[in-house]
Biopython code that builds the backbone (N, CA, C, O; Angstrom):
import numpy as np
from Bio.PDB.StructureBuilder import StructureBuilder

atoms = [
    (1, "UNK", "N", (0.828, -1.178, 0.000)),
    (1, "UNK", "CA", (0.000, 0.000, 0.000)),
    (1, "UNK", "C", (0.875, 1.245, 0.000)),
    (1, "UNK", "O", (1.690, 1.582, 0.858)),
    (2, "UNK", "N", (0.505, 1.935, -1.269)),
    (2, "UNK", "CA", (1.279, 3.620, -1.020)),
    (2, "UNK", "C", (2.171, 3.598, -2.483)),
    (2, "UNK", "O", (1.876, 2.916, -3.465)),
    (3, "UNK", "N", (3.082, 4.322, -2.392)),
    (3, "UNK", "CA", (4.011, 4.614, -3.268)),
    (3, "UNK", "C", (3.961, 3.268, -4.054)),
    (3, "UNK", "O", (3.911, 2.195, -3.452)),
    (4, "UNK", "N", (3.977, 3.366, -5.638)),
    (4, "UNK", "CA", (4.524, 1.990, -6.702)),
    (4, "UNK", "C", (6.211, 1.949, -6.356)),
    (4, "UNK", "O", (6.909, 2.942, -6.150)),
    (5, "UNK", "N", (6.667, 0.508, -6.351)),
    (5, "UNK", "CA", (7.858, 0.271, -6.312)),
    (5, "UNK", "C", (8.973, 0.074, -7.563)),
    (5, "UNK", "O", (8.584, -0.899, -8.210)),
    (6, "UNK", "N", (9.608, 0.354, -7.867)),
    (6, "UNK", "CA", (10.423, 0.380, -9.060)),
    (6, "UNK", "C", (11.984, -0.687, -8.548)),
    (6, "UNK", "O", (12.491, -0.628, -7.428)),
    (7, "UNK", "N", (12.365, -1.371, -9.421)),
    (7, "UNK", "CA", (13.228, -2.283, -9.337)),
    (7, "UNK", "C", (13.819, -2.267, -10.842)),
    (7, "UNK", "O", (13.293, -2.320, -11.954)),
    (8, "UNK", "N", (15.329, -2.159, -10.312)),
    (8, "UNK", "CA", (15.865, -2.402, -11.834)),
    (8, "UNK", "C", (16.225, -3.370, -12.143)),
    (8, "UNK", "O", (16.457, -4.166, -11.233)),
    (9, "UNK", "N", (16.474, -3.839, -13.634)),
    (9, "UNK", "CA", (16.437, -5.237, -13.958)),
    (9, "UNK", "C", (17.251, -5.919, -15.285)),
    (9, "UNK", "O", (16.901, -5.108, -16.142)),
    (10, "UNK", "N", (17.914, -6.667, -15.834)),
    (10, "UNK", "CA", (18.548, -6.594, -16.808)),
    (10, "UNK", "C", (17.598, -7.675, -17.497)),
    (10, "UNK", "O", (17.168, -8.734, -17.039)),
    (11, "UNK", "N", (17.343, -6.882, -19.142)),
    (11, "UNK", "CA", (16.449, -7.832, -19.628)),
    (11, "UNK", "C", (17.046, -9.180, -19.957)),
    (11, "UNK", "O", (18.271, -9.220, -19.840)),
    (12, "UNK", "N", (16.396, -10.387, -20.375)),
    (12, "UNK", "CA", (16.682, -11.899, -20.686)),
    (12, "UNK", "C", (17.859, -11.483, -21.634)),
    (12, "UNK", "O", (18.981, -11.964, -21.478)),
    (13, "UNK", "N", (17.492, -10.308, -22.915)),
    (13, "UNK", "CA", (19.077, -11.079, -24.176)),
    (13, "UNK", "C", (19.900, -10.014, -23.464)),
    (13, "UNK", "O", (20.454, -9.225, -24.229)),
    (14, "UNK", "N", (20.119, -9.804, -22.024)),
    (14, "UNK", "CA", (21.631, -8.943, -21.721)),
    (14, "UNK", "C", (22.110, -10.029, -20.632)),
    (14, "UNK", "O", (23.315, -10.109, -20.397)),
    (15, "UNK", "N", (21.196, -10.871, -19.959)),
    (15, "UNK", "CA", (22.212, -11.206, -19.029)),
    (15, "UNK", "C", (23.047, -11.919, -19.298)),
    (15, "UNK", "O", (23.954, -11.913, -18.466)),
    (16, "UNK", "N", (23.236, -12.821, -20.430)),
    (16, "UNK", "CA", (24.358, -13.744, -20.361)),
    (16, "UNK", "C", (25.844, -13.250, -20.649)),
    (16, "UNK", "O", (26.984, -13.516, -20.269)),
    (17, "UNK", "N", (25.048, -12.172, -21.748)),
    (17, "UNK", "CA", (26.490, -11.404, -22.260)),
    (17, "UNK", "C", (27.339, -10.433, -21.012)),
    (17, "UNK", "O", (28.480, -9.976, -20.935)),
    (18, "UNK", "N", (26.128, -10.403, -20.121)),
    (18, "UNK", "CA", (26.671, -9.420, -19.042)),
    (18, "UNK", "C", (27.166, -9.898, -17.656)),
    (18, "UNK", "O", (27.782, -9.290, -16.781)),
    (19, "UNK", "N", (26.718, -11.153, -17.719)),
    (19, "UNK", "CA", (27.096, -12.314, -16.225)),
    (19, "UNK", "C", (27.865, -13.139, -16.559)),
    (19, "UNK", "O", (28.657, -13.321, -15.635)),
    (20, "UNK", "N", (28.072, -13.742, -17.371)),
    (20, "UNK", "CA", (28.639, -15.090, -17.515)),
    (20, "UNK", "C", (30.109, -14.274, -17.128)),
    (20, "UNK", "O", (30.510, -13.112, -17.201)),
    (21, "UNK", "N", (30.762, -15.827, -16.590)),
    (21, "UNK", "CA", (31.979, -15.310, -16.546)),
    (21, "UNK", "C", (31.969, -14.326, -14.870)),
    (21, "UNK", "O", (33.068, -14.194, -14.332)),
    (22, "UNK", "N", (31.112, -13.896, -14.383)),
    (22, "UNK", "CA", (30.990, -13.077, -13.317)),
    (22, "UNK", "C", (31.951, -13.714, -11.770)),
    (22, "UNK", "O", (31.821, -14.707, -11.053)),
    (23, "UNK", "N", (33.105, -12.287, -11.794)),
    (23, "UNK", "CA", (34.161, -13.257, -11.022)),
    (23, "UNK", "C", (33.835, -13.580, -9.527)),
    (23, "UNK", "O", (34.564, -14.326, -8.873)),
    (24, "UNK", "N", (32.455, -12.859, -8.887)),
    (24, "UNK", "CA", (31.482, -13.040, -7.597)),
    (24, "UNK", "C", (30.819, -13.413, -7.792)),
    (24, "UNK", "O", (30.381, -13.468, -8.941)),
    (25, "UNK", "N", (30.226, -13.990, -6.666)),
    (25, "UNK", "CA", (28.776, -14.203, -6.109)),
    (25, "UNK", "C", (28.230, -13.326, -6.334)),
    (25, "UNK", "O", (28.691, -12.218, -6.057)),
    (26, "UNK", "N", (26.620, -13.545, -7.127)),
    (26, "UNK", "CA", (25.700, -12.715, -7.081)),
    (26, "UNK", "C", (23.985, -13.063, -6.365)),
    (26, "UNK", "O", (23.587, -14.227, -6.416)),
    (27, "UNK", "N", (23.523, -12.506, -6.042)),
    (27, "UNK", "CA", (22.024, -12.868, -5.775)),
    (27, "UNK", "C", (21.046, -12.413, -7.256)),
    (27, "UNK", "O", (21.072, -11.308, -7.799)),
    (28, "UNK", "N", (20.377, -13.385, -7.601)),
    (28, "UNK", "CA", (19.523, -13.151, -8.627)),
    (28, "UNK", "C", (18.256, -13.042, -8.404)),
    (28, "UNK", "O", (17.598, -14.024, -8.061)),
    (29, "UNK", "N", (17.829, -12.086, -8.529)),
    (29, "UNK", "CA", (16.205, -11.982, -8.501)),
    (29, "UNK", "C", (15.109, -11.647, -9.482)),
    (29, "UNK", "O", (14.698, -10.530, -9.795)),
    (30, "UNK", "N", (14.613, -13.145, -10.020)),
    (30, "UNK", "CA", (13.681, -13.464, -11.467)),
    (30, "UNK", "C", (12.720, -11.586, -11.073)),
    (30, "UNK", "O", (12.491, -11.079, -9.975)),
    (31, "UNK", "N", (12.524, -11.258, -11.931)),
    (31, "UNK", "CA", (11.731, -10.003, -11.616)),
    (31, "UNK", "C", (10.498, -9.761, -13.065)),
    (31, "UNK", "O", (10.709, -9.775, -14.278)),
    (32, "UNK", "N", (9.182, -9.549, -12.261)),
    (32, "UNK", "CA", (8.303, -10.148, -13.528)),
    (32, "UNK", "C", (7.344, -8.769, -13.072)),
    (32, "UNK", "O", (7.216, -8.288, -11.947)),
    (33, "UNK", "N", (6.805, -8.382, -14.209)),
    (33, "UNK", "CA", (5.437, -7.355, -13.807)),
    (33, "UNK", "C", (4.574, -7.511, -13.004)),
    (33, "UNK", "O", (3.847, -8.494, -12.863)),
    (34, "UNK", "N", (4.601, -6.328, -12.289)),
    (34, "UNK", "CA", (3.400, -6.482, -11.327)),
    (34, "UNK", "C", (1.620, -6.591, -11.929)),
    (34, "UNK", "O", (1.206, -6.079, -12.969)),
    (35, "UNK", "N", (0.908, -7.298, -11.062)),
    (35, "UNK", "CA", (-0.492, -7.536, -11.360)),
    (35, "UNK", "C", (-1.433, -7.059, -10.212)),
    (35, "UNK", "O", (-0.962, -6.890, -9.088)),
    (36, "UNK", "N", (-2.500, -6.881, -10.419)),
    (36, "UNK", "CA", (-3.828, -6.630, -9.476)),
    (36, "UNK", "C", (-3.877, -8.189, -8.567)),
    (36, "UNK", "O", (-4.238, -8.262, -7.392)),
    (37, "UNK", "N", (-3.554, -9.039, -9.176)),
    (37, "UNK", "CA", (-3.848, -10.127, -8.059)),
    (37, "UNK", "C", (-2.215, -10.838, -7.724)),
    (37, "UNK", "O", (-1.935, -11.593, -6.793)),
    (38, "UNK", "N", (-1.439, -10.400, -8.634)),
    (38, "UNK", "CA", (0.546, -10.316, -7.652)),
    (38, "UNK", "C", (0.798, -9.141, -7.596)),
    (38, "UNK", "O", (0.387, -8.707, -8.672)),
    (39, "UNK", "N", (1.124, -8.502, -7.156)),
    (39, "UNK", "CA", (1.913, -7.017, -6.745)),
    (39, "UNK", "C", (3.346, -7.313, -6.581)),
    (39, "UNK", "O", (4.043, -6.462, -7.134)),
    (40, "UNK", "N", (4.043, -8.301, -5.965)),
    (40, "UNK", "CA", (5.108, -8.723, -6.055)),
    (40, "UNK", "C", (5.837, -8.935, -7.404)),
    (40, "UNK", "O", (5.522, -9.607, -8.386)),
    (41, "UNK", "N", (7.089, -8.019, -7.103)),
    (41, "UNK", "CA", (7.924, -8.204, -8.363)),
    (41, "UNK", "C", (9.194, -9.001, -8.518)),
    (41, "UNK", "O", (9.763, -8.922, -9.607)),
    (42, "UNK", "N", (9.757, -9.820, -7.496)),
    (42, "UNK", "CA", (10.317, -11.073, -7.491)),
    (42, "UNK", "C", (9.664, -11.771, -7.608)),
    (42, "UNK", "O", (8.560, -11.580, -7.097)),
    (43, "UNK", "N", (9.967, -13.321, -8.520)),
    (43, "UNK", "CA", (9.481, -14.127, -8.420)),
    (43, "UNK", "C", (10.071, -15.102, -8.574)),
    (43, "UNK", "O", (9.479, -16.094, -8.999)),
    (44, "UNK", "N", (11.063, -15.130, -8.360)),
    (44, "UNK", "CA", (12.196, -16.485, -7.849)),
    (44, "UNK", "C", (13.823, -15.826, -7.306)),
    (44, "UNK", "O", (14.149, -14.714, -7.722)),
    (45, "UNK", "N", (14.469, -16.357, -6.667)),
    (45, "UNK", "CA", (15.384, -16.043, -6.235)),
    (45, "UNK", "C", (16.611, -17.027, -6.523)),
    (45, "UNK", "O", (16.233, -18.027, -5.914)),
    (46, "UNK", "N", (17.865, -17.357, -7.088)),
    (46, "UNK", "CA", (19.248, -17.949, -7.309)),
    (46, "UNK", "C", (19.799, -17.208, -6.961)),
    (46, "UNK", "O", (19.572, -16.014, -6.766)),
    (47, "UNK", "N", (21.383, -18.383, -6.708)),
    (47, "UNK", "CA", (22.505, -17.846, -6.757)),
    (47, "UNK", "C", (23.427, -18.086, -7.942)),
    (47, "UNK", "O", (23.464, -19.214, -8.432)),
    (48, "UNK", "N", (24.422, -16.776, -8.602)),
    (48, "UNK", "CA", (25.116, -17.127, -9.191)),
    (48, "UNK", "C", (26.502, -17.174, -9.113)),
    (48, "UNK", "O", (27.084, -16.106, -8.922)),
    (49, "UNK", "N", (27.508, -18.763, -9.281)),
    (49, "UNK", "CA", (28.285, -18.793, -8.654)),
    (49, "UNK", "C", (29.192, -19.219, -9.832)),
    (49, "UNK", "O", (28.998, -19.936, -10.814)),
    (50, "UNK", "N", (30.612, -18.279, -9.221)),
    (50, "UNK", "CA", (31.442, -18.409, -10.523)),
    (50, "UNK", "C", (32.262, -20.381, -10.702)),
    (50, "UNK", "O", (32.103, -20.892, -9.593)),
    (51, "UNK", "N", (32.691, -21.008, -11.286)),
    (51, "UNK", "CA", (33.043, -21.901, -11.292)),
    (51, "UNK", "C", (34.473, -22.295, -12.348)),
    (51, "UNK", "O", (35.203, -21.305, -12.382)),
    (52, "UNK", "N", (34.685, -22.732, -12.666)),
    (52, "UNK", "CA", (36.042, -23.010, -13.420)),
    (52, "UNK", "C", (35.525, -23.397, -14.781)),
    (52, "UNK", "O", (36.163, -22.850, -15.680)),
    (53, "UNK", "N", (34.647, -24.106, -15.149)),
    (53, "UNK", "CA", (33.745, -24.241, -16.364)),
    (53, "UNK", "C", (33.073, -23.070, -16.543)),
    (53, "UNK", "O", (32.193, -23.275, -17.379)),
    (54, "UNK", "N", (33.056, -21.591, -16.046)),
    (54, "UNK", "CA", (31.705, -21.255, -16.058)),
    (54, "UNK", "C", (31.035, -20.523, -15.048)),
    (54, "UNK", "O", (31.423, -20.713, -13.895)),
    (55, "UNK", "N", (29.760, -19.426, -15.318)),
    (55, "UNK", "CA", (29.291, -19.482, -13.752)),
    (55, "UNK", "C", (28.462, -20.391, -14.019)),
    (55, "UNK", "O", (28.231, -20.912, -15.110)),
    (56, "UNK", "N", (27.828, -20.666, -12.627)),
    (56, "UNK", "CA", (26.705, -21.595, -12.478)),
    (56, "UNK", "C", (25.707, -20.967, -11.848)),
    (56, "UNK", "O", (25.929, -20.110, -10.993)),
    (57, "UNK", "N", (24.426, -21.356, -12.234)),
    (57, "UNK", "CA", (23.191, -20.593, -11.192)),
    (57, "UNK", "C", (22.661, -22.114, -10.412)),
    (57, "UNK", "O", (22.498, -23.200, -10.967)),
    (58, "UNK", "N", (22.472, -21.780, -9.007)),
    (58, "UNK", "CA", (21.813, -22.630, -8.100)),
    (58, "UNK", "C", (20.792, -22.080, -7.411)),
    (58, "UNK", "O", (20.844, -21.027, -6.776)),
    (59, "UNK", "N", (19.895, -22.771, -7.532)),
    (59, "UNK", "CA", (17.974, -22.130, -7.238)),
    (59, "UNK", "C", (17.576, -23.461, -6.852)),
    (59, "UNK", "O", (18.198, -24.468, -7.191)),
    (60, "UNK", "N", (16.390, -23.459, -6.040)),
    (60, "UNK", "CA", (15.047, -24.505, -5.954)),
    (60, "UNK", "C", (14.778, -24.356, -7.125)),
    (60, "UNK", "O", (14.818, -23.298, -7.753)),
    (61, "UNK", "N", (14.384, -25.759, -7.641)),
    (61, "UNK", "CA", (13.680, -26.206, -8.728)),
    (61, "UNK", "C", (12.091, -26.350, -8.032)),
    (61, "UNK", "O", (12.078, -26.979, -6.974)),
    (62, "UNK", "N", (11.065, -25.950, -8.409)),
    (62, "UNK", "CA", (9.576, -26.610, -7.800)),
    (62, "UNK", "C", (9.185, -27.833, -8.593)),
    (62, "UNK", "O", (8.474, -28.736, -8.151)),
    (63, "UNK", "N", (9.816, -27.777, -10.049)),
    (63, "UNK", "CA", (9.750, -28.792, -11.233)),
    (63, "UNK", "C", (10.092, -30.237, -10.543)),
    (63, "UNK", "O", (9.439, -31.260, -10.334)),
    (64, "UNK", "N", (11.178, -29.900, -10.340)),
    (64, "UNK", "CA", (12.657, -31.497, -9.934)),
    (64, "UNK", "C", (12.105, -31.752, -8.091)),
    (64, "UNK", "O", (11.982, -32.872, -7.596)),
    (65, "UNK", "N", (11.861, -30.528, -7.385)),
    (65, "UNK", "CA", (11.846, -30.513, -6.091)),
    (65, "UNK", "C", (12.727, -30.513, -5.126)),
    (65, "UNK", "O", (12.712, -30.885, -3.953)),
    (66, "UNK", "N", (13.503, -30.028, -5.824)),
    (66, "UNK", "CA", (15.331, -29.858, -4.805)),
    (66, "UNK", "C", (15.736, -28.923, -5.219)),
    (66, "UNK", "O", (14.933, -28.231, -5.845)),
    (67, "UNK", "N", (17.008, -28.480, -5.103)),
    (67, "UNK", "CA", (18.116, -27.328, -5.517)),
    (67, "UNK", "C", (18.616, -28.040, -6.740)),
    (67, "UNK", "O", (18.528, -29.243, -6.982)),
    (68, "UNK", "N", (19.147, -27.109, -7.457)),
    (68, "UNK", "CA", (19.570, -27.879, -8.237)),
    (68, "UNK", "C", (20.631, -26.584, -9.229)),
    (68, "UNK", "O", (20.339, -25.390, -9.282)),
    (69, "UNK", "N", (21.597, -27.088, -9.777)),
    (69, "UNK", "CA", (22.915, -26.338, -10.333)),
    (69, "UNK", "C", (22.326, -26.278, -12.454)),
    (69, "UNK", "O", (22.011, -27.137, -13.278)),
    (70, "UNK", "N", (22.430, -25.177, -12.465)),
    (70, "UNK", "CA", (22.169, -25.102, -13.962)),
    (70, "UNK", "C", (23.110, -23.973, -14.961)),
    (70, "UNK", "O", (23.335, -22.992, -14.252)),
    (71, "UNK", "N", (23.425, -23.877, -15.675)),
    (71, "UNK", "CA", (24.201, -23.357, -16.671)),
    (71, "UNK", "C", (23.836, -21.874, -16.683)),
    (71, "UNK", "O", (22.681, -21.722, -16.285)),
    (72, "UNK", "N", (24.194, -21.199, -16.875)),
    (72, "UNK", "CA", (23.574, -19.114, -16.688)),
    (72, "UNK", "C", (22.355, -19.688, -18.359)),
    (72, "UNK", "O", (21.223, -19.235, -18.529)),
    (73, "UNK", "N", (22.729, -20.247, -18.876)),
    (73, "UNK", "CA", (21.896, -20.059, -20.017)),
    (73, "UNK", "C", (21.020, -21.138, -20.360)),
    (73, "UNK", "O", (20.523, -21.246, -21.481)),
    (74, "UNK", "N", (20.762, -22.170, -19.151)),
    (74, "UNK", "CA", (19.389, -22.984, -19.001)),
    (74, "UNK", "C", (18.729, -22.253, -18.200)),
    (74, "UNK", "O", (17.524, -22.068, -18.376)),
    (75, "UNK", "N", (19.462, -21.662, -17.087)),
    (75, "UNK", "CA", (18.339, -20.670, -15.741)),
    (75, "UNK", "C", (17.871, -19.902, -17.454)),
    (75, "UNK", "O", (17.068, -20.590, -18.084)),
    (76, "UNK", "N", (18.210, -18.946, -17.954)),
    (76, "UNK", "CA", (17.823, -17.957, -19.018)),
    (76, "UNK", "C", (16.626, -18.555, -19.774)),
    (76, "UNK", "O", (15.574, -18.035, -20.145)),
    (77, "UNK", "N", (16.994, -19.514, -19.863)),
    (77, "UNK", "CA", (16.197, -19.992, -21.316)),
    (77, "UNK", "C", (14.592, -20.564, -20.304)),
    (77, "UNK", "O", (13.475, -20.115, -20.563)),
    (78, "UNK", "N", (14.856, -21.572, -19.219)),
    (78, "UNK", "CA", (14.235, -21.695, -18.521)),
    (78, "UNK", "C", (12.677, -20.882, -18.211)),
    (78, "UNK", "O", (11.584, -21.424, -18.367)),
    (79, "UNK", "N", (12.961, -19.055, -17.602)),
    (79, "UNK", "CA", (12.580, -18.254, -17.780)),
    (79, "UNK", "C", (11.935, -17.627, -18.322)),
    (79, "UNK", "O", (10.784, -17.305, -18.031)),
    (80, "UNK", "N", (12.796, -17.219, -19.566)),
    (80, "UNK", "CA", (12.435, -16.576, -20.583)),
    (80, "UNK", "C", (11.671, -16.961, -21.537)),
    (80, "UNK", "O", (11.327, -16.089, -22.335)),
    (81, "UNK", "N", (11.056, -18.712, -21.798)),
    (81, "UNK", "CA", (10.638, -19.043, -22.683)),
    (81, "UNK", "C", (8.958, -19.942, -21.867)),
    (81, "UNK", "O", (8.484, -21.030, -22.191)),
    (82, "UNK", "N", (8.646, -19.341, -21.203)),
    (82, "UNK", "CA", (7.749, -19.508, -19.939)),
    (82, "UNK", "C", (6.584, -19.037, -20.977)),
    (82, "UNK", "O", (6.865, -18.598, -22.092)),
    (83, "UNK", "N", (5.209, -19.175, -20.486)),
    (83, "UNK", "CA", (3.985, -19.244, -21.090)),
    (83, "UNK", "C", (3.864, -17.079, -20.471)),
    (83, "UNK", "O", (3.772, -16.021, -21.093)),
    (84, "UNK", "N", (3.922, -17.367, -19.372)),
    (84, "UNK", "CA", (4.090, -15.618, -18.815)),
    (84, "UNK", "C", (5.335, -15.088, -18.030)),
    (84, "UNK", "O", (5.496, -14.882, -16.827)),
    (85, "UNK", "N", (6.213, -14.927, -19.172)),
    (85, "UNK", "CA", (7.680, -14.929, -18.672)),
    (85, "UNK", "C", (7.645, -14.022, -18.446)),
    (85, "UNK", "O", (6.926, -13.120, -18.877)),
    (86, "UNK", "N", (8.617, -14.032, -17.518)),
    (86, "UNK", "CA", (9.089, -13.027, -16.313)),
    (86, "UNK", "C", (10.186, -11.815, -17.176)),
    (86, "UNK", "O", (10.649, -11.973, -18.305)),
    (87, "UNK", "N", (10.385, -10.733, -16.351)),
    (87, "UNK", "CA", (11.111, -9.396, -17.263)),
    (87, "UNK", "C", (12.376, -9.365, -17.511)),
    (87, "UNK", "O", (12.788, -8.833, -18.542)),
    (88, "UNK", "N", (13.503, -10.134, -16.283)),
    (88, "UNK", "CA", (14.543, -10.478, -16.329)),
    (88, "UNK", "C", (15.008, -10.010, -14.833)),
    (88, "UNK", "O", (14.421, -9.638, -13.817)),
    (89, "UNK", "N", (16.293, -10.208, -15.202)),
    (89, "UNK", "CA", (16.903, -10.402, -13.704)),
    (89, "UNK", "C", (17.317, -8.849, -13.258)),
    (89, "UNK", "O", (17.550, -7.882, -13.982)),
    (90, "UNK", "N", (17.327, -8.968, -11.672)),
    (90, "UNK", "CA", (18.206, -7.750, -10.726)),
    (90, "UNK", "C", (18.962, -8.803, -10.371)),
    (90, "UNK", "O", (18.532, -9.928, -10.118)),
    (91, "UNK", "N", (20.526, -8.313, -10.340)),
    (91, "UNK", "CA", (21.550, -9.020, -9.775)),
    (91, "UNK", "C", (21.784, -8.061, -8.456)),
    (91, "UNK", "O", (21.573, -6.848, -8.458)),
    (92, "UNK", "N", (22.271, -8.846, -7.296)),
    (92, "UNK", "CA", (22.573, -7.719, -6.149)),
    (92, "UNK", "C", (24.163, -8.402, -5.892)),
    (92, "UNK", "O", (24.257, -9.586, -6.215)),
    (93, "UNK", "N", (25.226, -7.834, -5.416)),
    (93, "UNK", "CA", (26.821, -8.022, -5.247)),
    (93, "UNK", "C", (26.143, -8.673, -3.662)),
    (93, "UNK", "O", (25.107, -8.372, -3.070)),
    (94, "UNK", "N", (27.518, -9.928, -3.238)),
    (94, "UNK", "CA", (27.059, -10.517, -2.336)),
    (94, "UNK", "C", (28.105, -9.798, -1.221)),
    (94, "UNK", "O", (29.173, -10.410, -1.236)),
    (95, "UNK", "N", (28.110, -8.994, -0.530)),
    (95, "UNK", "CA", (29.515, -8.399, 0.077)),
    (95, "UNK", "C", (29.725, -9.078, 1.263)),
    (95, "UNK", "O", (28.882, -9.577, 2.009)),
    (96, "UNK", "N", (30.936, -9.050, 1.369)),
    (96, "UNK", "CA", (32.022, -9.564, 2.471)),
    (96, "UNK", "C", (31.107, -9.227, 4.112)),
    (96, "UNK", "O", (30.605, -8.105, 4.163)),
    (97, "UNK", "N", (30.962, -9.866, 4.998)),
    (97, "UNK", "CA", (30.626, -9.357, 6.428)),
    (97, "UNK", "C", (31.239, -8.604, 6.808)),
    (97, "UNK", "O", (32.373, -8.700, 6.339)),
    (98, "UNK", "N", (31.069, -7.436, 7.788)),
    (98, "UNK", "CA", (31.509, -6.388, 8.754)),
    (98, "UNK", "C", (32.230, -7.290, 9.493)),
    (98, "UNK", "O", (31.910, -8.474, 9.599)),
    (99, "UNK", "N", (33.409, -6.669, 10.128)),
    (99, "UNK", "CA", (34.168, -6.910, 11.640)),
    (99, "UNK", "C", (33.285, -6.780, 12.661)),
    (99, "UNK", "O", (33.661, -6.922, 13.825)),
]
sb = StructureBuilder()
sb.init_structure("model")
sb.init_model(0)
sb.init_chain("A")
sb.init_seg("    ")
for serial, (resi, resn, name, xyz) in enumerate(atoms, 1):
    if name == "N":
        sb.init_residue(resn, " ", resi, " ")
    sb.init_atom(name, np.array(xyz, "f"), 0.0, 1.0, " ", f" {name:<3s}", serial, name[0])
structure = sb.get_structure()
């Protein structure tokens, strides 16, 4: 209730060219238009983690029913090729803890 919320977001054909390879941890947050009956503009949450092949994204699957490790460009495709696909991702930097 009150003020609309704004979230920025990188559309589906930028993230790969713009993550892959990403030398941190990132938090990913699927980010999809808001509705009269969702108002919520996350709608899934991963991590993306750099790897030696690669980054990798790790999320709950609701599909498989576990966590599960997928390629930056199966999470993408995954997504993006959805019946009411979502807008694309906010990445957030995962920073180091305080002393």
């Amino acid at each position: 209730p009150g003020a609309p919320i704004r979230l920025s977001y990188l559309r589906w054909e930028e993230v790969e060219s713009l993550l892959s390879g990403w030398p941190e941890p990132l938090v990913l947050n699927v980010v999809r238009a808001p509705t009269e009956r969702q108002p919520l503009l996350v709608r899934h949450q991963a991590l993306l983690l750099p790897g030696e092949g690669g980054s990798i994204v790790r999320h709950a699957s609701q599909r498989q029913g576990r966590v599960v490790d997928q390629t930056l460009g199966e999470f993408v495709s995954s997504f993006a090729a959805r019946p009411a696909p979502a807008l694309g991702v906010n990445a957030q930097r995962v920073l180091p803890a305080r002393p």
